[in-house]
C-alpha positions as CSV (number, residue, x, y, z in Angstrom):
1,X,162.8,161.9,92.4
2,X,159.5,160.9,90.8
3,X,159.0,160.5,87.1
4,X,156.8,163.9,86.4
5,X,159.8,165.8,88.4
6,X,162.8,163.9,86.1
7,X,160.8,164.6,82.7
8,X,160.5,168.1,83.3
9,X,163.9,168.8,84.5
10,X,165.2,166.9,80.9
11,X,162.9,169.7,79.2
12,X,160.1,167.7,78.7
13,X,156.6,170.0,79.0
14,X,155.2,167.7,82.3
15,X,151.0,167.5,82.1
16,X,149.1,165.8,84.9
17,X,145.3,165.1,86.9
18,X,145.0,164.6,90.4
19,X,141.3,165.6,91.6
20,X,142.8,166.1,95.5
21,X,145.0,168.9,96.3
22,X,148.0,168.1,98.2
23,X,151.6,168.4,98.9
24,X,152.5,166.4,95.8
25,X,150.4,168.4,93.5
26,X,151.9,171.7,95.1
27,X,155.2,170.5,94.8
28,X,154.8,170.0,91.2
29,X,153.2,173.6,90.2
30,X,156.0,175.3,92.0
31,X,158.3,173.3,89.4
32,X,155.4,174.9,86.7
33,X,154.5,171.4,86.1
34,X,150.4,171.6,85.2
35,X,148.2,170.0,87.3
36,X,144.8,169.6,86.5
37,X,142.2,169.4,88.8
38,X,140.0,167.0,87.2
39,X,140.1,164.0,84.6
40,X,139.1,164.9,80.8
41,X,140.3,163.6,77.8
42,X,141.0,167.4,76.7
43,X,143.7,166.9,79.1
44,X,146.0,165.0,76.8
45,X,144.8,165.5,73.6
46,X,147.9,166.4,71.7
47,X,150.0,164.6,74.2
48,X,152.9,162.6,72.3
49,X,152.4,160.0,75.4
50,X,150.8,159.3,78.1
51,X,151.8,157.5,81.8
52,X,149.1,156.3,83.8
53,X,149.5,153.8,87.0
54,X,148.2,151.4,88.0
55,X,145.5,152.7,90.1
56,X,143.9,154.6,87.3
57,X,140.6,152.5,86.1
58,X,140.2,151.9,82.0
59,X,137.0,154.2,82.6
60,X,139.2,157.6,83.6
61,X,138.5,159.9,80.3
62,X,142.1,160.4,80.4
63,X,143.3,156.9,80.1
64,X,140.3,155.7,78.0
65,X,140.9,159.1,75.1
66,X,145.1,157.6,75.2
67,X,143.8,154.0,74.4
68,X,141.8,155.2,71.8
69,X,144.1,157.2,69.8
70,X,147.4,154.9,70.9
71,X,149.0,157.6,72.6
């Protein structure tokens, strides 16, 4: 089981971006997990933390709004 999937079954409200629909993403919604469909920092603002990987460039309005603000 992924980390998104785990958080959400501890109780945890589950936020994420992936710009290409997919089995992944689908499979999260049905577990009412949101998935954006496109990167903005309005995203995660109020987010007590944020996980990126490691593909996710320091430009991505996402990532770059959590650096600022130390999320």
């Amino acid at each position: 089981m992924d980390l998104p999937k785990i958080m959400k079954c501890k109780g945890y409200d589950v936020k994420g971006a992936d710009i290409c629909s997919n089995y992944v993403t689908e499979e999260l919604l049905s577990m009412g997990i949101t998935v954006y469909n496109e990167h903005d920092e309005e995203n995660v603002k109020g987010a007590d933390f944020v996980i990126a990987s490691t593909a996710i460039k320091e430009t991505n309005p996402e990532y770059a709004y959590a650096k600022k603000k130390m999320v």
